[in-house]
C-alpha positions in Angstrom: -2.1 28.4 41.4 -3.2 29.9 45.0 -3.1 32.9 46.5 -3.3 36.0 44.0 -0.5 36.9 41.3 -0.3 40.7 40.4 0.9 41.2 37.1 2.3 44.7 36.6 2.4 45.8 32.5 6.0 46.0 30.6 7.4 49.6 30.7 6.3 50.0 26.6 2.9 49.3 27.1 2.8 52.1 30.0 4.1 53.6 27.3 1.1 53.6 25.6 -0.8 54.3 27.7 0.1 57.4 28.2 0.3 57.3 31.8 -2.4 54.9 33.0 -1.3 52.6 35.2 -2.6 49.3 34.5 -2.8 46.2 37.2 -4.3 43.1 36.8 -5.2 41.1 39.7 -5.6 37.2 39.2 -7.7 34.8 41.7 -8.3 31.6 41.0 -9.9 29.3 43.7 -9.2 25.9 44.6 -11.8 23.7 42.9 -10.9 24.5 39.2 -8.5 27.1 37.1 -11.2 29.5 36.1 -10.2 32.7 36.1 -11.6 36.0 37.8 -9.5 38.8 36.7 -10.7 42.2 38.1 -9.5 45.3 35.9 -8.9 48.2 37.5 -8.2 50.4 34.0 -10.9 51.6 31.9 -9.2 49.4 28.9 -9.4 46.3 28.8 -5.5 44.4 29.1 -6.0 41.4 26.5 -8.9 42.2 24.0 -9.5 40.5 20.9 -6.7 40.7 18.4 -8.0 42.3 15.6 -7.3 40.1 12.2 -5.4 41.8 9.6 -3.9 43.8 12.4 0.0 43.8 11.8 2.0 42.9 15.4 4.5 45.3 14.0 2.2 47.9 15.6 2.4 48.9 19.7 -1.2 49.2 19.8 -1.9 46.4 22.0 -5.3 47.5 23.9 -8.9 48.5 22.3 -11.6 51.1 23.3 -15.0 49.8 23.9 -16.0 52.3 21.0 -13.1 50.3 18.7 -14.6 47.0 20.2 -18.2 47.9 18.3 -16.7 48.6 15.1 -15.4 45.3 14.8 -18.3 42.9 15.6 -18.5 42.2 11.8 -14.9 41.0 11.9 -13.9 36.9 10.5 -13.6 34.7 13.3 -11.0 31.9 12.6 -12.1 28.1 14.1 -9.4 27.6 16.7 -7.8 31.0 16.9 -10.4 32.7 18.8 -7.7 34.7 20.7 -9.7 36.4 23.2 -9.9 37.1 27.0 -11.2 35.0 29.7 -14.2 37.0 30.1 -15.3 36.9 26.4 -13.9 34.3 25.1 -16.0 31.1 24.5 -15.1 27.6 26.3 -13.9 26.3 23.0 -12.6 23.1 23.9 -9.7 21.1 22.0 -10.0 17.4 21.2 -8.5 15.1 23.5 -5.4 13.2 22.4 -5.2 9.6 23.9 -1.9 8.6 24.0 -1.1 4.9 22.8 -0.7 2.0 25.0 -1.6 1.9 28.6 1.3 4.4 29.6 0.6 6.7 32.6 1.1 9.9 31.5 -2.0 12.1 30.8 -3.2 12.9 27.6 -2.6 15.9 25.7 -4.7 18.5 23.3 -5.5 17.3 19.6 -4.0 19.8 17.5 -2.1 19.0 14.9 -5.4 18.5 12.7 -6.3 22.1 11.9 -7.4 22.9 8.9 -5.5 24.8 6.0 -7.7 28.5 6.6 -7.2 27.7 10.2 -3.1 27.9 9.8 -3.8 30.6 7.3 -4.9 33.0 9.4 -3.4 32.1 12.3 -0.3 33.2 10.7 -1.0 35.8 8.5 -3.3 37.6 11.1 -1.7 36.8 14.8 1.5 35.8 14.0 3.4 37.4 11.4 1.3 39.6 9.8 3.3 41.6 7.3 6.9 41.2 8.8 9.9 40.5 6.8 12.2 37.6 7.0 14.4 39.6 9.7 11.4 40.3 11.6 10.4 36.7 12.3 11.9 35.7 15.4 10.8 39.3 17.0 7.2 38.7 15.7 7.2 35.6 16.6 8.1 36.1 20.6 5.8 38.8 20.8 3.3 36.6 19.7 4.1 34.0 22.4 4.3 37.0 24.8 0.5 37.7 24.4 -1.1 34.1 24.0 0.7 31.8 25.9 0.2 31.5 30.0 3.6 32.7 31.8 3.5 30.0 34.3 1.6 27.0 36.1 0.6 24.7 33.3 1.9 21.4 33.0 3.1 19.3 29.5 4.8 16.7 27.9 8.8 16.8 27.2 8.7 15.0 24.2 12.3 13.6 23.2 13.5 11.3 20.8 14.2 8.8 24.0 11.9 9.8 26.6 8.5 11.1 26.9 8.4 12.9 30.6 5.5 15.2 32.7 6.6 18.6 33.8 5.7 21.6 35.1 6.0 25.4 33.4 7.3 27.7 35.6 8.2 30.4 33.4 8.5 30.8 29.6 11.3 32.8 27.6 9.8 33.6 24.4 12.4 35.2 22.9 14.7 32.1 23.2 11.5 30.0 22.7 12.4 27.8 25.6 10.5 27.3 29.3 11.4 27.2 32.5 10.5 23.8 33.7 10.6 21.7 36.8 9.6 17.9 37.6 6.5 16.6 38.6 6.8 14.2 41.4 6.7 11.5 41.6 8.3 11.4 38.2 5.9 10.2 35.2 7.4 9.0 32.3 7.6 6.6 29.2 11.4 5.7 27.5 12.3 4.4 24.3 15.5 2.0 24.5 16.6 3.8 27.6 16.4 3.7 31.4 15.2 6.4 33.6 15.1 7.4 37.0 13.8 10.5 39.0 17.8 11.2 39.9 18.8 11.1 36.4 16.3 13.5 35.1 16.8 16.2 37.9 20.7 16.0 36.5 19.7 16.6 33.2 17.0 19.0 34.1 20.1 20.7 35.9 22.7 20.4 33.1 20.2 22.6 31.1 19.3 25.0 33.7 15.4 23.7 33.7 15.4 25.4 30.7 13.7 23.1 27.9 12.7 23.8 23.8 8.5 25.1 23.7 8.6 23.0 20.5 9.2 19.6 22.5 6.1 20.8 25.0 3.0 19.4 24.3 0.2 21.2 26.6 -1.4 18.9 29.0 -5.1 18.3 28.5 -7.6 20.6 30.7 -11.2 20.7 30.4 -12.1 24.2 31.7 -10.4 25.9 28.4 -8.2 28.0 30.5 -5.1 26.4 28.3 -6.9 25.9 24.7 -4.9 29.2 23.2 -1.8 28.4 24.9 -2.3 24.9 23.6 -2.7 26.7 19.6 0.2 28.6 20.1 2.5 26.2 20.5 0.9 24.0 17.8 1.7 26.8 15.0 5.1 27.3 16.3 6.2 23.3 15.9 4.7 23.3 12.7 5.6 26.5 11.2 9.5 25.5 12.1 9.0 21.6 10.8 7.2 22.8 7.7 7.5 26.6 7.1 10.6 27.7 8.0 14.3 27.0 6.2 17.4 27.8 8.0 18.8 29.7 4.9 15.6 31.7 4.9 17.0 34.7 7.1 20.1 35.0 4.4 17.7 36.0 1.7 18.7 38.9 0.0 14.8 39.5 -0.9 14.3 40.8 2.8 12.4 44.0 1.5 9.4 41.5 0.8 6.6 40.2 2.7 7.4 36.6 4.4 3.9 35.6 4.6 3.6 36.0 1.1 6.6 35.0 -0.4 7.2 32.1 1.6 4.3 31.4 4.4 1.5 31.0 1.6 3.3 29.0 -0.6 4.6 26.3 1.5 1.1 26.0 3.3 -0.2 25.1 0.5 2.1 22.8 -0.8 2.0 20.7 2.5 -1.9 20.7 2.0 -1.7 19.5 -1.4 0.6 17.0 -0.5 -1.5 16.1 2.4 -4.7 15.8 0.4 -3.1 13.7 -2.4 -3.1 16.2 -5.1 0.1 16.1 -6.0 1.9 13.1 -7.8 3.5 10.7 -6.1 7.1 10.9 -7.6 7.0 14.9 -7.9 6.4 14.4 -4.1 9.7 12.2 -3.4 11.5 14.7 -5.7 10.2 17.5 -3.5 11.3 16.0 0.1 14.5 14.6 -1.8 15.8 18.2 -3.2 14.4 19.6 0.3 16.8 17.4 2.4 19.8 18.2 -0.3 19.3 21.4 0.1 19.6 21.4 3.6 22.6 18.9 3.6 24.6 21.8 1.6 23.5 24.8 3.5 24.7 22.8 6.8 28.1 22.2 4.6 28.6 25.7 3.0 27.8 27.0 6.7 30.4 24.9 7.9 33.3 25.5 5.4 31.9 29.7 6.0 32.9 29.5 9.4 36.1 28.1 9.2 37.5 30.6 6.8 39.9 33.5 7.8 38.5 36.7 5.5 42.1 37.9 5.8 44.0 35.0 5.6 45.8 34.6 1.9 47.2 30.6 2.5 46.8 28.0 0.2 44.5 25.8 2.2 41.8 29.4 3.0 41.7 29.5 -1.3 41.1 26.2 -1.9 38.3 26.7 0.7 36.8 30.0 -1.1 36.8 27.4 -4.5 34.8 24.6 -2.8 32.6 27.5 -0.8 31.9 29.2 -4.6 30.7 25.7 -5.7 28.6 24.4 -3.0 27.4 28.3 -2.9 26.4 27.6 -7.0 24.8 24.1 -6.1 22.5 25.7 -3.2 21.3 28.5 -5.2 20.3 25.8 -7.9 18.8 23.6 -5.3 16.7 26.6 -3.9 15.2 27.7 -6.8 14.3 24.0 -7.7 12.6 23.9 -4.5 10.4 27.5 -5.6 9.2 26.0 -9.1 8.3 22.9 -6.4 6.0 25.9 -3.8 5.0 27.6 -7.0 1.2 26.6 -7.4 1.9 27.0 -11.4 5.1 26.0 -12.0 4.3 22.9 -9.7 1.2 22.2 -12.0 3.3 22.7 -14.7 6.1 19.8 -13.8 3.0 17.2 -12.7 1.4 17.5 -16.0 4.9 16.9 -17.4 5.4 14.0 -15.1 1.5 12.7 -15.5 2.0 12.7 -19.5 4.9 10.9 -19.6 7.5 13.1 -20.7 9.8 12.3 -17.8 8.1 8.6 -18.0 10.6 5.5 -17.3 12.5 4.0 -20.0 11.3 0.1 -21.0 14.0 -2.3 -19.2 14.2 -4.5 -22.8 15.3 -8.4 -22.4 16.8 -10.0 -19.7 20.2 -10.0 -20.5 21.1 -13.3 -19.4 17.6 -14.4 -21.0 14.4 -16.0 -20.0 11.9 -14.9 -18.7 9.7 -14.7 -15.2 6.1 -15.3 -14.2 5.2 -12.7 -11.2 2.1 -14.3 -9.1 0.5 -11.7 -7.0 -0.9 -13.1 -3.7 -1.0 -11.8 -0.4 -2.0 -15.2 1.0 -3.0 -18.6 -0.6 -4.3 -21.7 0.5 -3.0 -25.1 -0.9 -5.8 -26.0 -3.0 -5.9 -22.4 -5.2 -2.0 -22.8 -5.4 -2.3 -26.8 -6.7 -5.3 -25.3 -8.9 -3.4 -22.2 -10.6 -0.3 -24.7 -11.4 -2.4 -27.0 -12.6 -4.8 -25.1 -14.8 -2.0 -22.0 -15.8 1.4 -22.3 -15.2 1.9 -25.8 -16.2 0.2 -25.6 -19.7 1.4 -22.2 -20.8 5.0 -21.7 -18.7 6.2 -25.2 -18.0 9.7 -24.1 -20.7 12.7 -24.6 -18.9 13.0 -20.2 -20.1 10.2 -19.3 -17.5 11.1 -19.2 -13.7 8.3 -17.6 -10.9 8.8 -15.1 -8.6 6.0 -14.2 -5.8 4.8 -10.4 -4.6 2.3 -8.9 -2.4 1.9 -5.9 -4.1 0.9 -5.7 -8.1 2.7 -2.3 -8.5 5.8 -3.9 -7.3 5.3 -7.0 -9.7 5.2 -5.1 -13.0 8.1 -3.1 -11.4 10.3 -5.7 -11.5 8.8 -7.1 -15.3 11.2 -7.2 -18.2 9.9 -7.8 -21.7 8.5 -10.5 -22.6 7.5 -11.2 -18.7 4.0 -12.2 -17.2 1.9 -11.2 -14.1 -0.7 -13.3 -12.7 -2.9 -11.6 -10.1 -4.6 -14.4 -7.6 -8.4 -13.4 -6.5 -8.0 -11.0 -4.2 -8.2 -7.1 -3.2 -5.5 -4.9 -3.6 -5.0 -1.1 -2.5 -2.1 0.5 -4.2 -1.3 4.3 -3.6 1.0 5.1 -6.6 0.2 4.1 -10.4 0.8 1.2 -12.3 3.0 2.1 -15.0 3.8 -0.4 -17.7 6.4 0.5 -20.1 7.7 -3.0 -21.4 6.3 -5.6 -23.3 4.6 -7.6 -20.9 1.3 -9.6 -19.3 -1.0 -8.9 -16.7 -3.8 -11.0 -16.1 -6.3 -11.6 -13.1 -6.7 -15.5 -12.7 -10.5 -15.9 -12.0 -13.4 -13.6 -12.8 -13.0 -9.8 -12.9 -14.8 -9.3 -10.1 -12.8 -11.5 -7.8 -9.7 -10.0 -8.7 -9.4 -6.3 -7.6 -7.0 -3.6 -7.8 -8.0 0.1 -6.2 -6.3 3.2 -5.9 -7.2 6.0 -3.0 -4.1 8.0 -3.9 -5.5 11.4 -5.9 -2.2 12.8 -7.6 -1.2 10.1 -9.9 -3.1 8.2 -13.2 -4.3 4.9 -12.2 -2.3 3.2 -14.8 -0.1 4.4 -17.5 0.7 2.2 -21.0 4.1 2.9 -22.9 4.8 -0.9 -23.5 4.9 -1.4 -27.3 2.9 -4.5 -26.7 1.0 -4.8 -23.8 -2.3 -7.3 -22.6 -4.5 -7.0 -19.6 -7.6 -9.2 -18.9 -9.9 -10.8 -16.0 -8.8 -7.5 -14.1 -11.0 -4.9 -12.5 -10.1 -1.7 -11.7 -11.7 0.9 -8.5 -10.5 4.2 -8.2 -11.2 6.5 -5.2 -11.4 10.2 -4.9 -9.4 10.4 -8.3 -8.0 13.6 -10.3 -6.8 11.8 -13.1 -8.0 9.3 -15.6 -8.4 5.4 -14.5 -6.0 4.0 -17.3 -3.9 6.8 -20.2 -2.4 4.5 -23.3 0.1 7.3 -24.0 2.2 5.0 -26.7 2.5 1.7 -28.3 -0.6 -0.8 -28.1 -2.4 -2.3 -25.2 -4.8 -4.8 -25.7 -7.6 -5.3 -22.9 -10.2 -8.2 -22.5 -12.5 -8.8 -20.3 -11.9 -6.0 -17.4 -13.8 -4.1 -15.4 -13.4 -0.2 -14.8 -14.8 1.9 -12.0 -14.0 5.3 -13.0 -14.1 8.7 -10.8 -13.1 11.2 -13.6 -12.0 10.2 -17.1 -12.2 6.5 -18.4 -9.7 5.2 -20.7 -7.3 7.8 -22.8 -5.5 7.2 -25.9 -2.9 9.3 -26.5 -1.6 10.0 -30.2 0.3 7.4 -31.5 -0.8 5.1 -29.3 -3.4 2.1 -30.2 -5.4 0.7 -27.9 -7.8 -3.0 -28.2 -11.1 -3.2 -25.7 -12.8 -6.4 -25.9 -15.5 -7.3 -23.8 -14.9 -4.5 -20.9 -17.3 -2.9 -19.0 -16.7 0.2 -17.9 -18.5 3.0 -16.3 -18.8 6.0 -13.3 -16.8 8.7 -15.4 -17.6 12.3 -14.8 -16.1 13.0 -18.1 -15.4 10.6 -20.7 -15.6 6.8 -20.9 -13.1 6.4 -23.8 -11.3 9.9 -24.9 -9.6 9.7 -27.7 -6.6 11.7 -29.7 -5.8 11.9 -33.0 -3.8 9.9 -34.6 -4.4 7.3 -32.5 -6.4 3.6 -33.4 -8.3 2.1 -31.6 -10.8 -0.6 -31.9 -13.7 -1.4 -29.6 -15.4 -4.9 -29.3 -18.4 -5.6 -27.7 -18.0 -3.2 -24.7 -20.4 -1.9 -22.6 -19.7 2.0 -21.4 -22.3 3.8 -19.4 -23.3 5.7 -16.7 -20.5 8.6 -17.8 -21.0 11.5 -18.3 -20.1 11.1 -22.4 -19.7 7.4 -23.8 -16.5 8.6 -26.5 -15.2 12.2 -27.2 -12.7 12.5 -29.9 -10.4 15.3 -28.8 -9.8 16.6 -32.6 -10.9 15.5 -35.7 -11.4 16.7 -39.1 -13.2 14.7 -41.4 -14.9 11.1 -41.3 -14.9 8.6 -44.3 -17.7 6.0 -43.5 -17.2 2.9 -44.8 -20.3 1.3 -46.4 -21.6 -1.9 -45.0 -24.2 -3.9 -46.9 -28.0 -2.4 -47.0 -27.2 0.2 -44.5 -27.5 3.5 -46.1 -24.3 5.3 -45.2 -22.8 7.7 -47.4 -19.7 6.9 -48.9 -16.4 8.1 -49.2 -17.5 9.9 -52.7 -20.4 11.8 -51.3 -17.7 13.8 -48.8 -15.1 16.5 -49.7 -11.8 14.4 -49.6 -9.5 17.3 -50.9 -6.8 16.5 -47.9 -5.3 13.7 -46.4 -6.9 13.1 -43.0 -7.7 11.0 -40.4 -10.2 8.2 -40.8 -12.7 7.0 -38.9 -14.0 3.6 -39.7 -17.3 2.7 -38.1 -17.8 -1.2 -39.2 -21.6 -1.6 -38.4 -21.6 -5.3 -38.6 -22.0 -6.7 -35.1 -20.4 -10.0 -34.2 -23.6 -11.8 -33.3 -25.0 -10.7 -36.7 -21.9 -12.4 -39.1 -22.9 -15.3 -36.7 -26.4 -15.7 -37.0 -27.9 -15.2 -33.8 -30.1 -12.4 -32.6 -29.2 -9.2 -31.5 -30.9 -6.7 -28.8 -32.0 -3.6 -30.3 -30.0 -1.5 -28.4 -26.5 -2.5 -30.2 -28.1 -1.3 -33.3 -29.8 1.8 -31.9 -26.8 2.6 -30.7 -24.6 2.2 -33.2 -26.6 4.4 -35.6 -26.7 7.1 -33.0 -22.5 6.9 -33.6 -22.6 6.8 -37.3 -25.3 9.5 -37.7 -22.9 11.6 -35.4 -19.9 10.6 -36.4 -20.9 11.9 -40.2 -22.6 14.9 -39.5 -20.6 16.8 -37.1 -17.0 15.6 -38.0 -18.1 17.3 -41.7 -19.3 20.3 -40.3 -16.5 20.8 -38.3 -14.2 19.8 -41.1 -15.5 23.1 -42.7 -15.4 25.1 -39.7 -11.8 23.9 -39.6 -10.6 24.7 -43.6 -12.2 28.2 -43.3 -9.6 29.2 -40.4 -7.0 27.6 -42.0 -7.5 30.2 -45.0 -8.2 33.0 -42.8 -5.2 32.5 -40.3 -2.8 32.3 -44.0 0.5 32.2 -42.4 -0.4 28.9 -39.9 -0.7 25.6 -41.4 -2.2 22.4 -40.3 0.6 19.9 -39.2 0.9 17.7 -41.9 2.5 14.7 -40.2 -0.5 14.8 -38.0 -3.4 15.1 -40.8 -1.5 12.4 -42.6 -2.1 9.7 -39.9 -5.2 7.2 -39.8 -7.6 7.0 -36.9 -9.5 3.8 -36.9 -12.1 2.9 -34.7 -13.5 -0.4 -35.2 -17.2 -0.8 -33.0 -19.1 -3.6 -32.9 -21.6 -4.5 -30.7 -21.3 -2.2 -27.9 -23.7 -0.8 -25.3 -24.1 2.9 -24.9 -26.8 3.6 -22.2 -27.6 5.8 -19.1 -24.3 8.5 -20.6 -25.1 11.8 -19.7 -25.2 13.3 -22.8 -27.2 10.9 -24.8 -26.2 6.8 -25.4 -23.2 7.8 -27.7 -22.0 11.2 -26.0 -20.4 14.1 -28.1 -17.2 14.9 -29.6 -15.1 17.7 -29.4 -13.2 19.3 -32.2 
């Protein structure tokens, strides 16, 4: 831009003003596109927007006396919307564009953070307004951050990426005013074009293009950083914020930002960072694109029909507009329990504890049965060696046929019962949980170490157990950046040997009901719990070794312990405790294998296993007590009696308990 532009202010701000003429006049010399802007008012034109100020208001200038009294107001990273004379050369991040195209590269902004969006919205661009109110606050936003003219962008299209030029910007329509840059840079997608071609389309549209396909060329000076924001917010608050049947809400007395803004921000966050689970996620973008399928539908059959037509074909219409009318209202509140931070915990715990968990496939029904190798690649040799030393000796029957995946998850996917996966040395990163709910095999063919399976995904349980009958061995396990627990045995038995588990939060969980067999695991890293354990569960633990957690066992609820006496050890018996109810039983068998066999033992295993017998006595008594005496007071409530009627074994022998946080054993919870 050359030469000098003089800006005269829109008849409501003179308004405002009270009669002061304001004028702004804009230089810019030839060399760069820094700004000297010379005001001839004594109010400044653009200040500082002040946050929490609501754009419903006129008052669009500040005093210098104002200007002082808000020096101790929150400055938002990337939203520093201020003039050219105070306002900091807070550069964007360049965005390379792929390939060795020739366009030029564009700003970096669609990385902001959540409190960057946050405020940006609730502060600058919406403030307070109601649904109505959007597409006004929303222009006059544009009107006040984004340059009128003389910047240059990307047209981004489905076909075509092409450079233009902004000659003027409507932001009411939220479109600009744009002409070609010769000579004509561009990159196409299945399609050919030429400079005529795009002035003809550039004419068929009146130069008049959508701000959300502009992406703001990249400048160094600054001079385009804001305008560069603004349109950043307004692509991704209509991909992600807004819904087309918002403005039909009858609830237009209440606050958008609040009602709908908030919500949905931080859904997509949570989403984004992997805190929500992996299928409540599918079922959110699934019910999302229903919904929108039958507003487009019920807006379609609405505008065909005749309010005072009576024909046959009009109330058929009205019938079918009624019940798609009845399926989007049940849609859109689905999609509120999904924005609701509660309701949204609510229906992932449901999902993560298997109440909505898949139902186990049974037999084959035309019979046999399948072995699933895992392998991304293989050579020869490890492919002659795992026929020779597994698959012929154990599935050579004429009932076994093999079937090859990539991907673990997908293997015990496709498992019926009775089935077997063999995972080949290897690592493998999954993003969604293994869930197991038939009878089935899974087992690493070399060492533990050599065959790995981690998870980086945070919203879903590492892997889930509902098989009746299920074995895992020679496996190791890594999570990454977890939320939930690296394997949850919520029913039926699961039998484990010789794994390896690298935990983030809680180890292993047994659910009740559910009975789970360690033997020979390692397993460590929890910041809770290595084993956690519910009642009426059994469980029996061989020769583990669990440390470096933050507890080695806690017992979620227990009532009384019986200790079984083992020879010359000194444990009380089952006489010498009050056994006036039925309730669960732990058995501590103190015998360790190496000891039945002869051979010496390090002292730890028995150090340790006197530190769980001593605690396993004395505080499950106590709080046996504890738990009678409110029973009595409470009267009316009773203790379930299915549940105190059920046995909790635990059978340890000859494991390690060291380096837990809260002693070698850990403590239990009652």
């Amino acid at each position: 831009m050359s030469g000098e532009l003089v800006c005269s202010v829109p008849e409501k701000l003179r308004n405002t003003e009270a009669e002061k003429s304001v004028e702004t006049i804009i230089k810019q010399s030839s060399g760069d596109h820094a700004h000297n802007v010379t005001q001839q008012t004594e109010k400044n034109l653009w200040n500082e927007i002040r946050p929490n100020h609501s754009l419903g208001s006129k008052e669009l200038f500040h005093t210098e006396e104002e200007e002082d009294d808000e020096d101790d107001d929150d400055d938002d990273s990337g939203t520093h919307y201020l003039n050219s004379d105070e306002r900091p050369c807070t550069h964007l991040q360049r965005a390379e564009r792929p390939g060795n195209g020739n366009l030029p590269d564009t700003f970096q902004t669609d990385h902001l953070l959540y409190y960057e969006r946050f405020k940006a919205y609730q502060d600058y661009m919406l403030g307070d307004c109601k649904t109505s109110e959007v597409e006004a606050f929303t222009a006059e936003y544009l009107e006040k951050i984004v340059e009128p003219c003389d910047w240059q962008a990307i047209w981004h299209t489905d076909v075509f990426d092409v450079l233009v030029e902004v000659v003027e910007v409507d932001c009411k329509e939220l479109k600009a005013k744009v002409e070609l840059v010769l000579p004509m840079e561009s990159e196409t997608r299945g399609c050919d074009l030429t400079e005529e071609s795009m002035k003809a389309l550039l004419e068929a549209t009146l130069h008049k293009v959508p701000l959300l396909e502009l992406s703001v060329v990249y400048d160094e000076s600054g001079d385009f950083d804001q305008t560069a924001l603004a349109l950043e917010h307004l692509r991704f608050f209509y991909k992600h914020i807004w819904r087309k049947w918002d403005e039909e809400d009858e609830d237009d007395d209440f606050d958008y930002f609040v009602r709908c803004v908030e919500p949905r921000l931080r859904l997509y966050y949570d989403i984004l960072e992997d805190r929500v689970p992996a299928g409540l996620v599918a079922e959110y973008h699934s019910t999302l694109a229903l919904c929108s399928e039958k507003f487009q539908e019920f807006s379609s059959l609405r505008s065909g029909l005749d309010s005072d037509s009576e024909s046959e074909q009009d109330n058929v219409s009205m019938v079918e507009g009624l019940r798609l009318y009845e399926q989007l209202e049940a849609l859109k509140r689905k999609l509120r329990i999904f924005e609701n931070p509660l309701l949204r915990y609510v229906l992932g715990y449901k999902v993560n504890s298997g109440q909505q968990s898949c139902r186990a496939k049974g037999p084959r029904l035309a019979g046999g049965r399948v072995v699933h190798l895992v392998s991304a690649s293989a050579t020869v040799h490890q492919l002659q060696s795992l026929i020779t030393d597994k698959l012929m000796p154990h599935y050579s029957s004429e009932e076994f046929e093999v079937q090859f995946h990539s991907d673990p998850v997908l293997a015990v996917n496709a498992c019926f019962e009775g089935d077997v996966v063999i995972v080949c040395p290897g690592l493998y990163s999954i993003t969604s949980s293994i869930s197991i709910v038939d009878s089935i095999e899974v087992e690493g063919y070399g060492l533990p170490d050599e065959v790995v399976i981690e998870k980086r995904n945070k919203g879903d349980a590492f892997v889930e157990s509902t098989g009746a009958n299920v074995r895992l061995s020679n496996l190791k396990f890594i999570q990454h950046d977890a939320i939930e627990g690296i394997l949850c045995v919520r029913q039926g038995k699961l039998e484990m040997e010789n794994c390896v588990m690298q935990c983030e939060t809680t180890g292993v969980i047994v659910r009740s009901a559910a009975q789970l067999g360690m033997n020979m695991c390692d397993l460590y890293g929890s910041k809770g719990a290595g084993v956690e354990i519910y009642p009426g569960s059994i469980c029996s633990l061989v020769g583990n070794g669990i440390h470096h957690c933050k507890e080695g066992i806690l017992i979620k609820i227990a009532y009384l312990i019986k200790e079984e006496e083992s020879e010359d050890t000194g444990v009380k018996s089952e006489a010498d405790i009050d056994d006036d109810d039925d309730v669960p039983v732990i058995v501590v068998e103190e015998v360790c294998p190496a000891i039945k066999h002869g051979h010496s033992v390090s002292p730890d295993f028995a150090e340790g296993n006197d530190l769980i017998k001593q605690e396993l006595v004395a505080t499950s008594a106590k709080k046996h007590r504890l738990q009678k005496n409110r029973m009595k007071a409470l009267g009316a409530m009773q203790a379930d009696e299915n549940l105190l009627s059920q046995e909790m074994f635990i059978s340890i022998h000859g494991n390690q308990f060291k380096h837990n946080g809260k002693g070698s054993f850990g403590t239990f919870l009652y």
